[in-house]
KOLSEGU-602919 format. One line per field, with one value per residue: residue number from 1; residue in three letters; x, y, z of N, C-alpha, C in turn. Coordinates in pm, whole numbers, m for minus. Last residue first. Layout:
// residues N
num	[NUM	...]
residu	[ALA	...]
n.x	[X	...]
n.y	[Y	...]
n.z	[Z	...]
ca.x	[X	...]
ca.y	[Y	...]
ca.z	[Z	...]
c.x	[X	...]
c.y	[Y	...]
c.z	[Z	...]
***
This chain:
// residues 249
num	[249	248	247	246	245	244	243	242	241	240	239	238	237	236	235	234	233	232	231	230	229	228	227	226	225	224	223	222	221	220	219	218	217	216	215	214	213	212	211	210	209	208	207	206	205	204	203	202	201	200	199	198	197	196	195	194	193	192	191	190	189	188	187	186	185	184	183	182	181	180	179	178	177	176	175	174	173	172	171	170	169	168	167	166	165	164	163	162	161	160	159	158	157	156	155	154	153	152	151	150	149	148	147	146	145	144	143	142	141	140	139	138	137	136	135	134	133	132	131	130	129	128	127	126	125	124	123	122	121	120	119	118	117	116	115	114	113	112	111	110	109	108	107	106	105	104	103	102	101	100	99	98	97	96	95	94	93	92	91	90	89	88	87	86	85	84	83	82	81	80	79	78	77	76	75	74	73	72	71	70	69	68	67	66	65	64	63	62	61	60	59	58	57	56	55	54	53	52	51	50	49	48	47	46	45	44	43	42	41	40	39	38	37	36	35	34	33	32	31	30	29	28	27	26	25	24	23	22	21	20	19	18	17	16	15	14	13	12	11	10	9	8	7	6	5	4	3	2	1]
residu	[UNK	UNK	UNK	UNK	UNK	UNK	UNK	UNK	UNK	UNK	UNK	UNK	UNK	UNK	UNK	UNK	UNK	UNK	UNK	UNK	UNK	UNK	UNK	UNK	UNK	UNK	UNK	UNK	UNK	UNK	UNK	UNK	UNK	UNK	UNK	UNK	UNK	UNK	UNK	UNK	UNK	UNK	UNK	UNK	UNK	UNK	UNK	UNK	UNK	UNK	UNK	UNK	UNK	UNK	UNK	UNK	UNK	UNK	UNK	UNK	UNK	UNK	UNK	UNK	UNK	UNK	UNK	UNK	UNK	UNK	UNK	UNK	UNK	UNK	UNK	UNK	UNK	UNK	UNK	UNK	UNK	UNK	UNK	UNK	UNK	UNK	UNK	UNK	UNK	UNK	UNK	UNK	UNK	UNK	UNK	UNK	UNK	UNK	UNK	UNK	UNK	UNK	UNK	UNK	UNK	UNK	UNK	UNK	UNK	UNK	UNK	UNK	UNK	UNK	UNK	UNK	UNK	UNK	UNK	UNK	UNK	UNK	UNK	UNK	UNK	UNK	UNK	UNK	UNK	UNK	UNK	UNK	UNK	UNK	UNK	UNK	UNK	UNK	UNK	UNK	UNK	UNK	UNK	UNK	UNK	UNK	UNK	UNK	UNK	UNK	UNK	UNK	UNK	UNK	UNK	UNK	UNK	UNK	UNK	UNK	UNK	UNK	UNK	UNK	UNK	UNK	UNK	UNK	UNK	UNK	UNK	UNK	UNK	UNK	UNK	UNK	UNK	UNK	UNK	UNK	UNK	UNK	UNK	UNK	UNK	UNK	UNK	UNK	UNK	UNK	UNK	UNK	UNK	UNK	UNK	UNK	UNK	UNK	UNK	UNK	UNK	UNK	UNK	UNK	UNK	UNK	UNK	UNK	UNK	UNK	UNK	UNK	UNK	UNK	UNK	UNK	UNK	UNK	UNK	UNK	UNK	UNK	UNK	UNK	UNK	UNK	UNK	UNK	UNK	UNK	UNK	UNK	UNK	UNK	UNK	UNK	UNK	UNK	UNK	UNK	UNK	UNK	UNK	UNK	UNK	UNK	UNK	UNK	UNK]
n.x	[13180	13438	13442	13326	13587	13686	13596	13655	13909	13914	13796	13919	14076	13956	13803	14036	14081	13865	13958	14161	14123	13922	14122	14263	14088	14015	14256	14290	14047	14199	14401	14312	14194	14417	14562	14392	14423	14695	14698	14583	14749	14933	14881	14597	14365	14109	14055	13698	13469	13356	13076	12912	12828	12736	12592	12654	12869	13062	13281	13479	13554	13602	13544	13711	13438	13268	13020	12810	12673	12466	12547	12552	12738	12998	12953	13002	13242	13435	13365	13493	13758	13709	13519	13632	13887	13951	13720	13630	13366	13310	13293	13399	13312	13553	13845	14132	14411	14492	14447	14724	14677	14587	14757	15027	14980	14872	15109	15233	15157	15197	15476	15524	15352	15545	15816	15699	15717	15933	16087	15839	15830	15931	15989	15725	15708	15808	15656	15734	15610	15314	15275	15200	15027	14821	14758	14648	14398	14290	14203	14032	13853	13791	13651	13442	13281	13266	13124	13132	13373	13514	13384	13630	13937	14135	14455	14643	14552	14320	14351	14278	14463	14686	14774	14979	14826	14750	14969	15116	14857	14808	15045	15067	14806	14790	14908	14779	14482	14345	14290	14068	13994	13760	13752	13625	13497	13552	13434	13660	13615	13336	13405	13618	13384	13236	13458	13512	13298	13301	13534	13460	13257	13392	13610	13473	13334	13589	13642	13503	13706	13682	13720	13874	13880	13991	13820	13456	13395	13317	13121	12936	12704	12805	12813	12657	12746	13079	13265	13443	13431	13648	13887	13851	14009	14154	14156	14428	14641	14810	14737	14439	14465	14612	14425	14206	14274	14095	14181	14205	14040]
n.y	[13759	13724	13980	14162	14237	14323	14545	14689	14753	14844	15105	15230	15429	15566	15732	15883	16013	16151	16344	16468	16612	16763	16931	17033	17212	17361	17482	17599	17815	17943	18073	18226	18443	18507	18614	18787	19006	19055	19138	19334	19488	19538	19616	19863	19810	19756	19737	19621	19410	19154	19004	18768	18791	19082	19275	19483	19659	19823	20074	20218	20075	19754	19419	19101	18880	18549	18450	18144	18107	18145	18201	18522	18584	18447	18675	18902	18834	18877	19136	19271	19304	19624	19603	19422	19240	18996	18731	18384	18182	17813	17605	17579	17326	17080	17062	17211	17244	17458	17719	17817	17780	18018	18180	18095	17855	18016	18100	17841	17707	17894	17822	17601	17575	17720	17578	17373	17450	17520	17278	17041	16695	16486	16595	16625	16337	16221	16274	16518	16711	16654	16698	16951	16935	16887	17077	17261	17090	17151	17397	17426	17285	17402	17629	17524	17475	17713	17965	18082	18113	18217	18454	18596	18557	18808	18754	18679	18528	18302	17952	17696	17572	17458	17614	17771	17875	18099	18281	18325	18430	18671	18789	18867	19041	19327	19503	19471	19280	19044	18775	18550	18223	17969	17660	17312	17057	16935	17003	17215	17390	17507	17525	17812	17968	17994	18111	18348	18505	18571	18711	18928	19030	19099	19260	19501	19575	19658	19835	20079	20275	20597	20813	21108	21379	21353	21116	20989	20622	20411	20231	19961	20067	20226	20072	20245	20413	20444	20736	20903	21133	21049	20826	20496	20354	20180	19972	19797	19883	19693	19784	19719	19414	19412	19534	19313	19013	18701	18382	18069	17810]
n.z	[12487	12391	12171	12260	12430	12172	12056	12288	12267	12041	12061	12228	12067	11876	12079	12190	11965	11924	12120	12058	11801	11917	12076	11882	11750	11925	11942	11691	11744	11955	11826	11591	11735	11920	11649	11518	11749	11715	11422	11428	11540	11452	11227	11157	11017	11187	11505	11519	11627	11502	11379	11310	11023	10837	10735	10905	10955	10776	10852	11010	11186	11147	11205	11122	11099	10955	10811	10710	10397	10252	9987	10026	10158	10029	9869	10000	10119	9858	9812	10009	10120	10190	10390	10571	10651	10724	10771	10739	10669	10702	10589	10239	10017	9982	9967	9961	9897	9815	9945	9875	9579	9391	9337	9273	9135	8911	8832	8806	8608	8396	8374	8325	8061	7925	7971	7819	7519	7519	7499	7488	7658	7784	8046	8116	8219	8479	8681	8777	8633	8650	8918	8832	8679	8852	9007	8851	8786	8998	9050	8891	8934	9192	9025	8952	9175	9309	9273	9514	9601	9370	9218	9158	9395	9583	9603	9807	10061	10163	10309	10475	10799	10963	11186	11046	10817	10991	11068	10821	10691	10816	10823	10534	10495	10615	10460	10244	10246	10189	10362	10476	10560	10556	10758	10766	11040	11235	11461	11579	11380	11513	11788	11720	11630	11865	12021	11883	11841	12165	12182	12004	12187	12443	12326	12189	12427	12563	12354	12186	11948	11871	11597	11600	11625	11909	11991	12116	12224	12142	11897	11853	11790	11553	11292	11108	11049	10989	10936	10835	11050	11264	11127	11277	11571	11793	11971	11892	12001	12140	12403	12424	12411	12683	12835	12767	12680	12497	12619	12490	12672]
ca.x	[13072	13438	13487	13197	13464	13775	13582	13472	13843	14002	13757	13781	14122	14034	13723	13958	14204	13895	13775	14141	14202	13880	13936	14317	14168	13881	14221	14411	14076	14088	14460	14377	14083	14294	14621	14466	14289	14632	14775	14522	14601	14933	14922	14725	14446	14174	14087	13867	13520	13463	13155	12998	12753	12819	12596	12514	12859	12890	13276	13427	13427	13641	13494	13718	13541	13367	13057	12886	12781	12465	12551	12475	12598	12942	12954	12887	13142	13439	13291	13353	13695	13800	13503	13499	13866	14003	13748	13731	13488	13232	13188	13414	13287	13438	13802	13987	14322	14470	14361	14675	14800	14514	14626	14972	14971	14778	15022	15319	15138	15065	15434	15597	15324	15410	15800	15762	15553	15852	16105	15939	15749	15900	16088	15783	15598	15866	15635	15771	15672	15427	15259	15312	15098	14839	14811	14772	14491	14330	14368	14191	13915	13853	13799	13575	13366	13317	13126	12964	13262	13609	13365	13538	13906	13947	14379	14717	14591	14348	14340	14285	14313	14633	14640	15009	14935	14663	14934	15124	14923	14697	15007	15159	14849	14742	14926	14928	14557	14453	14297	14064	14074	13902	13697	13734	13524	13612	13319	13623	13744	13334	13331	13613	13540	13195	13410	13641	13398	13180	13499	13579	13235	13236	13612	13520	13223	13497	13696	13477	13606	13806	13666	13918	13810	14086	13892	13571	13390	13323	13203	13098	12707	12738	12897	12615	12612	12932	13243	13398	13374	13449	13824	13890	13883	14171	14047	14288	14597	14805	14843	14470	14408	14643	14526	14187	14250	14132	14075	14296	14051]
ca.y	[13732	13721	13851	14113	14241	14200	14364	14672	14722	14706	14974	15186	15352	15456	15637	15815	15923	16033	16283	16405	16485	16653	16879	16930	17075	17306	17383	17539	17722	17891	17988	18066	18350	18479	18521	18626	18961	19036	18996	19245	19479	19466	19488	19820	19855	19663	19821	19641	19539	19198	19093	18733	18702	18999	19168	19407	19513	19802	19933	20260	20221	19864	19570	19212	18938	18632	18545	18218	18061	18141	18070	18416	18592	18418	18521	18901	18864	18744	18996	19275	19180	19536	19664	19377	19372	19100	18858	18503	18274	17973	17598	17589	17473	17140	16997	17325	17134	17329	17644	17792	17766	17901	18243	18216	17853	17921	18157	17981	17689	17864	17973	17654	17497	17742	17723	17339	17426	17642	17373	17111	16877	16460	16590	16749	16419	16251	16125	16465	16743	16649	16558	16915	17017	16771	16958	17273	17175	16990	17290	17516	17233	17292	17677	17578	17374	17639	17886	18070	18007	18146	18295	18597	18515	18687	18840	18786	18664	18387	18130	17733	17649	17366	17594	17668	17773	18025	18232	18254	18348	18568	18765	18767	18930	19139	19491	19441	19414	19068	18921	18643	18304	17952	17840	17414	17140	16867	16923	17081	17393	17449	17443	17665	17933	17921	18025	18268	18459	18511	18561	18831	18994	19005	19119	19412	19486	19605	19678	20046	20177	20513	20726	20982	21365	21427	21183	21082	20801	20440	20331	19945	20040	20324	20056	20091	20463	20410	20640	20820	21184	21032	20962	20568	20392	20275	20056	19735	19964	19662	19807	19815	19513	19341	19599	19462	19130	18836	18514	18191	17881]
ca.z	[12474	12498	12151	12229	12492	12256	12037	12271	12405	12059	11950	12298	12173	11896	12017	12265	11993	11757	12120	12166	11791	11812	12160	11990	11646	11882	12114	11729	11655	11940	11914	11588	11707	11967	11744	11494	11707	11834	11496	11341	11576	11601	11172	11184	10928	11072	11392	11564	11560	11567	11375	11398	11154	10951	10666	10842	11009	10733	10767	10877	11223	11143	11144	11158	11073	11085	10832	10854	10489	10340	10001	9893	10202	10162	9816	9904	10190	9941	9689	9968	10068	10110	10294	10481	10592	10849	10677	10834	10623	10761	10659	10377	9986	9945	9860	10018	10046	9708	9927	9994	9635	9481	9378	9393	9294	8966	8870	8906	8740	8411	8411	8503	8166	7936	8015	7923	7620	7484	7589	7383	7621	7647	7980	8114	8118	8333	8603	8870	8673	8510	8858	8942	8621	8717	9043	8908	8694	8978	9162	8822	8810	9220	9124	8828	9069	9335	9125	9445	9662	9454	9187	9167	9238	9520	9521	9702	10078	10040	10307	10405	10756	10862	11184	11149	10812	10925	11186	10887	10620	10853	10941	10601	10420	10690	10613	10268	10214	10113	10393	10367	10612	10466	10797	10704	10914	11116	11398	11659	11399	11361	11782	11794	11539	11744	12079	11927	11742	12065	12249	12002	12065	12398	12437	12139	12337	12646	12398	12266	11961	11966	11653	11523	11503	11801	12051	11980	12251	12280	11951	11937	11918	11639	11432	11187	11156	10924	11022	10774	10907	11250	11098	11144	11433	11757	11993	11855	11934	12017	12380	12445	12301	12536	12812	12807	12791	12488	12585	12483	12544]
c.x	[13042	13288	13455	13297	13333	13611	13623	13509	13712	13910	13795	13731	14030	14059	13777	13920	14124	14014	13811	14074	14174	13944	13943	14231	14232	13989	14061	14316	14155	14046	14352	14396	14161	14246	14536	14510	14314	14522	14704	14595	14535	14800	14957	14813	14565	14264	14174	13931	13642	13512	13231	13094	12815	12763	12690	12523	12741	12891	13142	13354	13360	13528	13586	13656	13525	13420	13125	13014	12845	12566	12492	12448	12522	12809	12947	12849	13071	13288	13291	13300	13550	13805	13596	13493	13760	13937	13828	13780	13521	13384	13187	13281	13302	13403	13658	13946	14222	14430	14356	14553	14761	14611	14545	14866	14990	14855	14942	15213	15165	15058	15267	15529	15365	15329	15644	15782	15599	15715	16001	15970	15896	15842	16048	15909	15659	15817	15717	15812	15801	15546	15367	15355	15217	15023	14876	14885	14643	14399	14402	14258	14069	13906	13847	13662	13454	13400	13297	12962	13185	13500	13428	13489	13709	13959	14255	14561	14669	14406	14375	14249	14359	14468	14557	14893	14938	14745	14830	15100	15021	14797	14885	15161	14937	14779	14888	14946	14696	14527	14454	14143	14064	13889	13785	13637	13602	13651	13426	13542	13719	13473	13324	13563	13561	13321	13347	13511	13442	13196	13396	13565	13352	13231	13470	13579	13301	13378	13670	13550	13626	13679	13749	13812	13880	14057	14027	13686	13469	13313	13191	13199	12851	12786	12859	12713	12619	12873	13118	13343	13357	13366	13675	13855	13966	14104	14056	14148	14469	14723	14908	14646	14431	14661	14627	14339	14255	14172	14158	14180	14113]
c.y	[13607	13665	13718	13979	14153	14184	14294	14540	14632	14630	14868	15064	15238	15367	15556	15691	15823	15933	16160	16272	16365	16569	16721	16833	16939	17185	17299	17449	17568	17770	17924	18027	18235	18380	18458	18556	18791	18939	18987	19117	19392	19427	19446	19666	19843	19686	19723	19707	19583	19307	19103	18864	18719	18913	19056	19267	19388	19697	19925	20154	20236	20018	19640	19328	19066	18746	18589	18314	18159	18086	18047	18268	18492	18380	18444	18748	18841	18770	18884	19179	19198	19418	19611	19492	19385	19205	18979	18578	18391	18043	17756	17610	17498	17253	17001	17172	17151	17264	17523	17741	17743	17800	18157	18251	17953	17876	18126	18033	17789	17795	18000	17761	17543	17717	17760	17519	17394	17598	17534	17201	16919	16635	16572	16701	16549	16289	16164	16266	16636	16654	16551	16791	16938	16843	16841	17224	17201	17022	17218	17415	17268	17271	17525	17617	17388	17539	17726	17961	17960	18015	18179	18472	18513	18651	18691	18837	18734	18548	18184	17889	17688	17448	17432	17599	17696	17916	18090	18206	18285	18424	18637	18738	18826	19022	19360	19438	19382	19192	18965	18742	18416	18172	17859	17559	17297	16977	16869	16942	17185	17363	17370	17565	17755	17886	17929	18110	18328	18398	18494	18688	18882	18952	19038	19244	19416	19499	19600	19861	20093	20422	20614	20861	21243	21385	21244	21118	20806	20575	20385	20107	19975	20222	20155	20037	20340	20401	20606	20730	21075	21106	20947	20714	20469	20273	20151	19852	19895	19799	19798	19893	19657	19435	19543	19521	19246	18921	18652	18334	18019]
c.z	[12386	12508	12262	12167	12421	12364	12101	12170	12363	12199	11989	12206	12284	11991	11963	12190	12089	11848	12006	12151	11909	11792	12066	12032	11750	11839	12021	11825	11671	11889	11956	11693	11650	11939	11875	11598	11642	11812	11598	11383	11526	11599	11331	11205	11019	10974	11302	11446	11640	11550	11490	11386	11300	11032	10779	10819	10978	10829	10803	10794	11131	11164	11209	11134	11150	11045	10909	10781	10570	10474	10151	9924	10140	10214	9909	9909	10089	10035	9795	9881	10065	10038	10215	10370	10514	10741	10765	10734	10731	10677	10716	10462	10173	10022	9886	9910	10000	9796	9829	10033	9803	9598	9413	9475	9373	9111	8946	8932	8830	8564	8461	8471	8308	8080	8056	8013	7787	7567	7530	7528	7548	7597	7834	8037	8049	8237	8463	8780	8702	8519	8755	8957	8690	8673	8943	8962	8727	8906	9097	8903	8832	9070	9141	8920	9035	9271	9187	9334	9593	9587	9293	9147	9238	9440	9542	9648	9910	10034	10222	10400	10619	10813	11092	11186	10897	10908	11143	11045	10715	10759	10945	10752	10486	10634	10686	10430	10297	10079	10282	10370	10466	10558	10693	10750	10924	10999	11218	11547	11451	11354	11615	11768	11604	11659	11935	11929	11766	11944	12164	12071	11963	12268	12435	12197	12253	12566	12478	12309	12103	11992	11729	11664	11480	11666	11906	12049	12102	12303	12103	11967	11956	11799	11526	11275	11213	11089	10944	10813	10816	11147	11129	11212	11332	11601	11894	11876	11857	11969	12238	12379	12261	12463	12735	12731	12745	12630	12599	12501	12567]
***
C-alpha cells in the first residue's frame, strides 16, 4: 500500500497551519512548533494518522462498499474529482445539498429524475415536447447533473465520507455524525477534530497538499478494489473446479 514520506509531505507543504490566533485547542496534539505566528503541524503524526486513514479506506474500498468524497472549496474541487473518478468513488465538489445522507430518498428521487430526463432524450419523448418544455426539461437536468451528477451510482447511503475541509463541509460532517457513518478527513489547525473518526491533519487550503494527501488515500483505495477483484476472480475460478469435482463424485 502507497505510504506517505516525510519529505513528500514536506515538499507539498502538508505541515504548514493557519495563523496561531486561529488555531483550535483541539489540534494541540498534531502541532509541532510556531514559526512566524503560523502553526507548523507535526508529519511525523500526520504519517500515523494518514496510514491509519489509508489502511481502513482500504479495507471498506476491499468489502464492496462506497466512501462518497466532499470538497467543495475551489482549491480541491478538481483534484478530488479527478483523482475520485479514476477510483469509480462517488463525490460532491459544486455544492451539499442538505439532506444529501440524512434524507437519502429524495436525493435518489432527484437521480431517478435525471435519469428519466436522459432517457427522454434518447426514446424520442423529447421530440413529441413543445420547444418551451424541451428547454425546461435540458435546463432542469443541467442542474441536477451538476449537483448530483457524480453520485448518480450512489444507490445506498455510503459506508464512510472523505472531507478535505471540515469546517467548510460542516453539514456534510453533521449528517455523517447523525447516521453514524465513519468520518475521514483532512484537519487543518484551525478545524475541530471531535467529531472525526479518522482525522488527518494537514493543511487543507493548498492544492499540493491536498493532492499529496489524495493521492495516498486513492491509491489505497485503488489496491483495496484490486485485493477484491483478485479475491471474486479466484472464487470464479474454483466454481468450475468444485462442479466438475462433485460431478465426478
Amino acid at each position: 500500500m502507497p505510504r506517505a514520506k516525510f519529505d513528500e509531505l514536506l515538499e507539498a507543504g502538508v505541515h504548514f497551519g493557519h495563523l496561531k490566533r486561529k488555531w483550535n485547542p483541539g489540534m494541540a496534539p498534531y502541532i509541532f512548533t510556531e514559526k512566524k505566528g503560523i502553526h507548523i503541524i507535526d508529519l511525523n503524526k500526520t504519517i500515523v494518522k494518514l496510514d491509519e486513514a489509508s489502511n481502513a479506506l482500504k479495507q471498506i474500498a476491499k468489502s464492496g462498499k462506497k466512501i462518497i468524497f466532499v470538497a467543495t472549496k475551489k482549491q480541491a474541487k478538481n483534484i478530488v474529482a479527478e483523482r475520485v473518478a479514476e477510483i469509480n468513488m462517488p463525490y460532491v465538489t459544486e455544492r451539499w445539498s442538505g439532506g444529501m445522507l440524512t434524507n437519502f430518498a429524495t436525493i435518489r428521487k432527484s437521480i431517478k429524475k435525471m435519469n428519466r430526463i436522459e432517457k427522454m432524450k434518447t426514446d424520442g419523448t423529447f421530440e413529441s415536447m413543445s420547444k418551451r418544455e424541451r428547454l425546461f426539461k435540458t435546463r432542469q437536468q443541467a442542474k441536477l447533473e451538476k449537483n448530483l451528477g457524480s453520485i448518480a451510482d450512489l444507490t445506498r447511503i455510503p459506508a464512510a465520507v472523505f472531507v478535505v475541509d471540515v469546517s467548510k463541509e460542516h453539514i456534510a460532517v453533521a449528517e455523517a455524525v447523525k447516521l453514524g457513518i465513519p468520518v475521514f478527513a483532512m484537519i487543518d489547525t484551525n478545524s475541530d477534530p471531535s467529531k472525526v473518526d479518522f482525522p488527518i491533519p494537514a493543511n487543507d487550503d493548498a492544492s499540493k497538499s491536498i493532492a499529496k494527501v489524495l493521492d495516498v488515500v486513492c491509491g489505497a483505495i485503488k489496491e483495496g478494489l484490486s485485493e477484491r477483484k483478485a479475491d471474486r476472480d479466484k472464487g470464479d475460478a474454483k466454481k468450475p473446479a468444485e462442479a466438475a469435482e462433485e460431478a465426478g463424485e
